[in-house]
Every structure is written in structure tokens, then in C-alpha cells.
VEXKE-607476 format. One record per residue: residue number from 0; z negated, x negated, y of N, C-alpha, C, O in turn; residue in one letter. Coordinates in pm, whole numbers. Each point is the difference from the previous one (the first is absolute). Layout:
BEGIN
k:NUM; n.pz:Z; n.px:X; n.py:Y; ca.pz:Z; ca.px:X; ca.py:Y; c.pz:Z; c.px:X; c.py:Y; o.pz:Z; o.px:X; o.py:Y; r:A
...
This chain:
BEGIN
k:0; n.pz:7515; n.px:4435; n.py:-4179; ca.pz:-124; ca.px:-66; ca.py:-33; c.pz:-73; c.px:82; c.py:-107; o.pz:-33; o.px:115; o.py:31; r:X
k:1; n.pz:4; n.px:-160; n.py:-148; ca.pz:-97; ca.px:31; ca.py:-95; c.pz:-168; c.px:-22; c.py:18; o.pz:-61; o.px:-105; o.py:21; r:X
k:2; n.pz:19; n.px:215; n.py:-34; ca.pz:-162; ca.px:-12; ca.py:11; c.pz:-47; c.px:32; c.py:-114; o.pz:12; o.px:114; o.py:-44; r:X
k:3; n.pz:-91; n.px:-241; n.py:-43; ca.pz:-67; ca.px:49; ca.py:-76; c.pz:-120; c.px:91; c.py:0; o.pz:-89; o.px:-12; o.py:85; r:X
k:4; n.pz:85; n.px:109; n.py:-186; ca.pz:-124; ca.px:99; ca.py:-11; c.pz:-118; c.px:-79; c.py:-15; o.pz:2; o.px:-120; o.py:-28; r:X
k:5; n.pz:-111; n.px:191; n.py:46; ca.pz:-180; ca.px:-77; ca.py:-21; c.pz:-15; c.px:101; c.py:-160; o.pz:-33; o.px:112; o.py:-41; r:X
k:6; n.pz:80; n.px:-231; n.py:0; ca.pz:-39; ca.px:84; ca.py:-149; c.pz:-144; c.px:15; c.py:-22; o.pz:-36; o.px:104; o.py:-56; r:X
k:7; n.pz:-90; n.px:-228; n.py:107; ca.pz:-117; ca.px:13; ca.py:-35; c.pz:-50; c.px:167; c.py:70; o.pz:-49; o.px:90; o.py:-68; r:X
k:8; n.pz:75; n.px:-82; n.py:206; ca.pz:-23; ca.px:140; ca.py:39; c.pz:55; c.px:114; c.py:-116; o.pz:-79; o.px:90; o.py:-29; r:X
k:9; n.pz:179; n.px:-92; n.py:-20; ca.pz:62; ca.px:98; ca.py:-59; c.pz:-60; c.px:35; c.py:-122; o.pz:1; o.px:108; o.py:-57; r:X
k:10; n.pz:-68; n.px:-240; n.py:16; ca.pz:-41; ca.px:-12; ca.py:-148; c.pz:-165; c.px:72; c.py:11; o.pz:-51; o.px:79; o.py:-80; r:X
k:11; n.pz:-3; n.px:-130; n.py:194; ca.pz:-128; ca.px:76; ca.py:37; c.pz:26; c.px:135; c.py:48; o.pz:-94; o.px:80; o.py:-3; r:X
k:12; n.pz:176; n.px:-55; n.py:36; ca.pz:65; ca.px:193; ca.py:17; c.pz:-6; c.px:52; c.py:-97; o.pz:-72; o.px:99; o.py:-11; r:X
k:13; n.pz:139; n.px:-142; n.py:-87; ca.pz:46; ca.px:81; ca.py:-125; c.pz:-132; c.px:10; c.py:-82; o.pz:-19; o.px:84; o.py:-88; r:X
k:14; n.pz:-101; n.px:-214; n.py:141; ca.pz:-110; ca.px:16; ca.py:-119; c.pz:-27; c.px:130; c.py:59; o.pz:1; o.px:108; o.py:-58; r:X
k:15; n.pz:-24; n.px:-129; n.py:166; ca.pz:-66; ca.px:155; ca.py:56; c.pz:48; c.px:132; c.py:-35; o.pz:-80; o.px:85; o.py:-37; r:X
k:16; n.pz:187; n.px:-66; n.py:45; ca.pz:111; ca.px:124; ca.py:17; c.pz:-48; c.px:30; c.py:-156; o.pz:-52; o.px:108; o.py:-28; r:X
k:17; n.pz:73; n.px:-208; n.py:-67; ca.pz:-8; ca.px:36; ca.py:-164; c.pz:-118; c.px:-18; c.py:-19; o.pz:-16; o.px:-11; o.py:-121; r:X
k:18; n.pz:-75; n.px:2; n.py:174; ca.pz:-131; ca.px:-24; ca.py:-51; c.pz:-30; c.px:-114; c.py:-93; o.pz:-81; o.px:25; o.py:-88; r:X
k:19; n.pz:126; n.px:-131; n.py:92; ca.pz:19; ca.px:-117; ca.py:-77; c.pz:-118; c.px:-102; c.py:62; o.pz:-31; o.px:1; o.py:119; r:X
k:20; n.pz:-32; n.px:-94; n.py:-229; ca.pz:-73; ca.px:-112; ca.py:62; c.pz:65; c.px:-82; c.py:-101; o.pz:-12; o.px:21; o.py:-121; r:X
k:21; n.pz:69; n.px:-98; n.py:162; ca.pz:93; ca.px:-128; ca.py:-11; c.pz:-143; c.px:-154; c.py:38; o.pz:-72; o.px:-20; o.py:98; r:X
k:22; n.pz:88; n.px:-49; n.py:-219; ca.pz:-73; ca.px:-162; ca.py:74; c.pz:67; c.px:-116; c.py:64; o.pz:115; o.px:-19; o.py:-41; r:X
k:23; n.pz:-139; n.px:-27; n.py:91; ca.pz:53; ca.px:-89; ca.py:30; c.pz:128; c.px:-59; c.py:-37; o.pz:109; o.px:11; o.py:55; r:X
k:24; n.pz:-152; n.px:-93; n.py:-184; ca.pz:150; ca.px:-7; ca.py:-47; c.pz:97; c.px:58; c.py:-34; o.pz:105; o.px:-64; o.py:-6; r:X
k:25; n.pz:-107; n.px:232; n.py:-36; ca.pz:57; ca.px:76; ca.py:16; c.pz:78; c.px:3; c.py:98; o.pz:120; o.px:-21; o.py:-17; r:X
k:26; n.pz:-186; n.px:56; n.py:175; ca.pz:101; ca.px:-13; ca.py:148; c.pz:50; c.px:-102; c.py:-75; o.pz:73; o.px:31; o.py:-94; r:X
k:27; n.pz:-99; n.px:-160; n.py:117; ca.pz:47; ca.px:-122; ca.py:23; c.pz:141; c.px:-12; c.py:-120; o.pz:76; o.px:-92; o.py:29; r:X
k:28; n.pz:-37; n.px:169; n.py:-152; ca.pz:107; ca.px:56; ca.py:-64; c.pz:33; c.px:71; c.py:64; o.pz:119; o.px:-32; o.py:-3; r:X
k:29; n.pz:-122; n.px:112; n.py:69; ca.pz:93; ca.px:132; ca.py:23; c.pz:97; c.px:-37; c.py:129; o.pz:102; o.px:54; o.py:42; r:X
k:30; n.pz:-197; n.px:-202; n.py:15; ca.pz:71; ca.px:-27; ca.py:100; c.pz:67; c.px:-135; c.py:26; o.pz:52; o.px:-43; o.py:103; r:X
k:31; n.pz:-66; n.px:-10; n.py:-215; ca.pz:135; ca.px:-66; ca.py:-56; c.pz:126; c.px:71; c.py:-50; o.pz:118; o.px:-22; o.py:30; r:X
k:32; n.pz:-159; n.px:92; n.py:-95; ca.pz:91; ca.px:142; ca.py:-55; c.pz:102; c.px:38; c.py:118; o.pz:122; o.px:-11; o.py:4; r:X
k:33; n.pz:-210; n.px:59; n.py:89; ca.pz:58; ca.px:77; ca.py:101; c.pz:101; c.px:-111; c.py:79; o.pz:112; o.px:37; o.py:36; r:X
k:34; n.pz:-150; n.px:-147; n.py:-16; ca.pz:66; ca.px:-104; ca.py:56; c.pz:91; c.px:-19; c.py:-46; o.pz:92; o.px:-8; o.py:81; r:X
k:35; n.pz:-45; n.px:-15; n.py:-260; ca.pz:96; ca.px:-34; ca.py:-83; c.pz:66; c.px:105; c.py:17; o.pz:115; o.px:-42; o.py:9; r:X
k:36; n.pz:-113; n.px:132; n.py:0; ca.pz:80; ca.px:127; ca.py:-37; c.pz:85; c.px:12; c.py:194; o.pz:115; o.px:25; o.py:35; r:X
k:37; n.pz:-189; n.px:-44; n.py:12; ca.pz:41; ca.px:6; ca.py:179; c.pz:148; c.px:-105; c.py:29; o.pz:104; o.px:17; o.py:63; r:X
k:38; n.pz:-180; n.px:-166; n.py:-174; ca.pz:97; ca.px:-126; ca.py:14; c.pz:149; c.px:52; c.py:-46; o.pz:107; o.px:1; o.py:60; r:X
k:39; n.pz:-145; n.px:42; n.py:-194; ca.pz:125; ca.px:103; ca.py:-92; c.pz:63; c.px:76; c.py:105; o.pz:119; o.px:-22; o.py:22; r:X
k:40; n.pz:-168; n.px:89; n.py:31; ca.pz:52; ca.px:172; ca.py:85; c.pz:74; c.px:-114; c.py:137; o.pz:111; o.px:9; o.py:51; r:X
k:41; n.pz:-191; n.px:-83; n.py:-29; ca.pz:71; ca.px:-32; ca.py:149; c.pz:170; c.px:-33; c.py:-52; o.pz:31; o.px:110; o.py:-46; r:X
k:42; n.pz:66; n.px:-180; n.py:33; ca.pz:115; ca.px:5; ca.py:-10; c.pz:53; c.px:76; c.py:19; o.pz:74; o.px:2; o.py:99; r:X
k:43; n.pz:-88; n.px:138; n.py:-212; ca.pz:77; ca.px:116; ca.py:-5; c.pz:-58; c.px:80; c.py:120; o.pz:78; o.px:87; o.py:40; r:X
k:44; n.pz:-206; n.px:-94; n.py:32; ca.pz:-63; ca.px:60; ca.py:111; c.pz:126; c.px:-58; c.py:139; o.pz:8; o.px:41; o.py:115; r:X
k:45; n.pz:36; n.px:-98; n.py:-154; ca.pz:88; ca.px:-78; ca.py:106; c.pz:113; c.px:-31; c.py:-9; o.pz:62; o.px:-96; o.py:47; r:X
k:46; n.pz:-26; n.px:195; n.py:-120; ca.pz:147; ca.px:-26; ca.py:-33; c.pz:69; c.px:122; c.py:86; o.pz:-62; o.px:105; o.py:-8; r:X
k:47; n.pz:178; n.px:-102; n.py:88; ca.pz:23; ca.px:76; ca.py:154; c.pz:43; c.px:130; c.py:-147; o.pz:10; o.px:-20; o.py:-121; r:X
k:48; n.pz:8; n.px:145; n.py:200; ca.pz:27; ca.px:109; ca.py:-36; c.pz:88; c.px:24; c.py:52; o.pz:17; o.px:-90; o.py:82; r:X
k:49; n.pz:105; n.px:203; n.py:-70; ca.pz:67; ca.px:53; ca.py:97; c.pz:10; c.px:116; c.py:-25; o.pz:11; o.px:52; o.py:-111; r:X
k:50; n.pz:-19; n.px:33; n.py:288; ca.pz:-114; ca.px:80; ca.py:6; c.pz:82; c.px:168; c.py:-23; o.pz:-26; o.px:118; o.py:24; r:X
k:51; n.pz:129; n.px:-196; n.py:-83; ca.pz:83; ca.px:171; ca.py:-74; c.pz:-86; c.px:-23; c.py:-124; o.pz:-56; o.px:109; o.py:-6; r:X
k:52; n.pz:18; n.px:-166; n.py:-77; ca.pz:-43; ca.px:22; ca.py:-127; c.pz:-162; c.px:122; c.py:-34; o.pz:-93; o.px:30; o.py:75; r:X
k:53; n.pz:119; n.px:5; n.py:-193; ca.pz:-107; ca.px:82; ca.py:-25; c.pz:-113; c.px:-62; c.py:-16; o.pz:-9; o.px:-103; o.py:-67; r:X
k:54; n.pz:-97; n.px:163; n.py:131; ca.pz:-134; ca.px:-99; ca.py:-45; c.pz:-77; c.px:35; c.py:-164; o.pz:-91; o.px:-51; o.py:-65; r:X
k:55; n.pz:152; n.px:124; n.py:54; ca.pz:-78; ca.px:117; ca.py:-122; c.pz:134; c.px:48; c.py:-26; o.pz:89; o.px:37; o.py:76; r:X
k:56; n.pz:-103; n.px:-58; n.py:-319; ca.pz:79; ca.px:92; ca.py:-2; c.pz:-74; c.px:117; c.py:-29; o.pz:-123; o.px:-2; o.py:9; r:X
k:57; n.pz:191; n.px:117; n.py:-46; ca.pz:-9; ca.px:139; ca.py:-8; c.pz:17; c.px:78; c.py:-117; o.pz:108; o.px:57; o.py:-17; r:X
k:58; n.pz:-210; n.px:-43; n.py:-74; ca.pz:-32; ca.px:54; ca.py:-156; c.pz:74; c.px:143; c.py:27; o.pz:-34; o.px:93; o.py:73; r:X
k:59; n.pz:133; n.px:-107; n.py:-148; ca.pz:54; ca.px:179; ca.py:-45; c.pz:-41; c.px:32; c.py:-102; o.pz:6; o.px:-94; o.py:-79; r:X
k:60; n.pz:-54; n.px:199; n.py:30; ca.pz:-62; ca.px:18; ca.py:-170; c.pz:145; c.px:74; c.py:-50; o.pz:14; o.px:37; o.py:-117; r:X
């Protein structure tokens, strides 16, 4: 089961955390935004893994 996030909470977090005052329509973009981008992510969010694989690769310089 997939649970979507409360982006409006998140979006009122972040004003805080960054010190941001955002208006209205502002939220009201960021959380279309956030929605579109969630719609995008869900597929590949749900696509099975198997659980030998690396989650992270690993930068050698």
C-alpha cells in the first residue's frame, strides 16, 4: 500500500525551517508541483527490487 505524503504540511515546514513566507498561490504551485512530480516517482517507486542489489553506488576517486 502506497501512502501519499501531506505535501501542504511539508510545504508549511519548509516555510518555517528556511525562513520563507510563501503566498498563497505560491503554496498552491508548489503543491501541484509536488503532486506532479509524486505522480512521475510513483511507477518507478513501485517497481519490486531484489534484495541482493545495491541501494547506493559507491564513488571511488
Amino acid at each position: 500500500m502506497s501512502s501519499q505524503p501531506d505535501w501542504a504540511t511539508y510545504i508549511a515546514q519548509m516555510e518555517q525551517i528556511l525562513a520563507l513566507e510563501l503566498d498563497d498561490a505560491r503554496r498552491a504551485e508548489l503543491l501541484t508541483q509536488f503532486n506532479r512530480i509524486a505522480a512521475m516517482a510513483e511507477p518507478l517507486m513501485a517497481l519490486p527490487l531484489d534484495d541482493r542489489l545495491e541501494v547506493a553506488g559507491v564513488f571511488h576517486p
